[in-house]
C-alpha positions, -999 to 999 in steps of 0.1 A, spaced: -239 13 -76 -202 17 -77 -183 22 -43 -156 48 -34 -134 20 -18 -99 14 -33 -100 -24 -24 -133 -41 -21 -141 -69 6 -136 -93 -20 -107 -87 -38 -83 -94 -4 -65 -124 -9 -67 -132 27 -91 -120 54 -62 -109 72 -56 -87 49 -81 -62 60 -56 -37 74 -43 -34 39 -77 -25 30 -88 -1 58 -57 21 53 -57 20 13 -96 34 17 -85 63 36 -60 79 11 -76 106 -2 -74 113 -41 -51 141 -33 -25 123 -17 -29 91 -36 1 96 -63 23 109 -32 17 77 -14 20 53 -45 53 74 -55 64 68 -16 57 32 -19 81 28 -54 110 36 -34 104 18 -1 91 44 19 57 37 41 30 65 48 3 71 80 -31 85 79 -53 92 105 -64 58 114 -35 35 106 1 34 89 18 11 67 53 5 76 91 -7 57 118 -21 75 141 7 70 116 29 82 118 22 117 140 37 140 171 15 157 154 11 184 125 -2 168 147 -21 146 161 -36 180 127 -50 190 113 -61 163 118 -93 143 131 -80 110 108 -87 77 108 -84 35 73 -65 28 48 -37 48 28 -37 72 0 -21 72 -18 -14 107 -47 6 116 -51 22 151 -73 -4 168 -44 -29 164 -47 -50 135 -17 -56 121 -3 -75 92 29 -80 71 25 -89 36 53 -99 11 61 -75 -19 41 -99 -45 6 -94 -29 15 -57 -19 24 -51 -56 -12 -69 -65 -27 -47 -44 -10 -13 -58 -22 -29 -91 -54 -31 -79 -59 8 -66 -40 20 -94 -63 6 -117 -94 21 -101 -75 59 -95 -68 59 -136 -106 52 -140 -113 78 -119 -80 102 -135 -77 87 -169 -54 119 -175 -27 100 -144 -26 69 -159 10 73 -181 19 87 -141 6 56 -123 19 30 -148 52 45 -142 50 43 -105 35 3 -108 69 -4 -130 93 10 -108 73 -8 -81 76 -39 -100 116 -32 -104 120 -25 -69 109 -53 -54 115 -76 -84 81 -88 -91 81 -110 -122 
């Protein structure tokens, strides 16, 4: 039987990684290509249980009190926390893209578009 999660247990290239997981599950189908469209140019996103977070979008003072970093994090509410670099944060956009055009085969010119300006942005090779 095939699962509704975006990222299964076992594709996480780190245990740590779980966060990533947990708040990738909760995008719902309808928000899924305003999130991934969000992510292409930098921009993080919330749901109800977690939020992944940019550099630039904190605030200054934020900004002030936090060591600066290259990548998201991705935290849920119970406070797990991680930062991962733009390679494995594009792997994982690869990932749920992948599973949305199975599901939307009709999105999948829109996703590939997204995953390439992805890739441009944060010059994956």
């Amino acid at each position: 039987m095939k699962s509704n999660f975006r990222i299964e247990t076992e594709e996480l290239l780190d245990k740590s990684h779980f966060p990533v997981k947990g708040l990738f599950d909760m995008v719902s189908d309808t928000r899924f290509i305003e999130v991934l469209e969000g992510l292409s140019k930098g921009e993080g996103f919330g749901e109800n249980y977690g939020a992944c977070v940019f550099w630039n979008d904190l605030d200054d003072y934020d900004k002030e009190n936090t060591p600066g970093y290259e990548g998201a994090e991705f935290g849920l509410h119970d406070g797990e926390e991680i930062t991962i670099g733009y390679e494995d944060l594009f792997y994982y956009l690869t990932i749920i893209g992948g599973k949305y055009c199975e599901k939307f085969p009709e999105q999948t010119k829109k996703i590939n578009q997204i995953l390439s300006d992805c890739k441009i942005r944060y010059q994956i090779k």
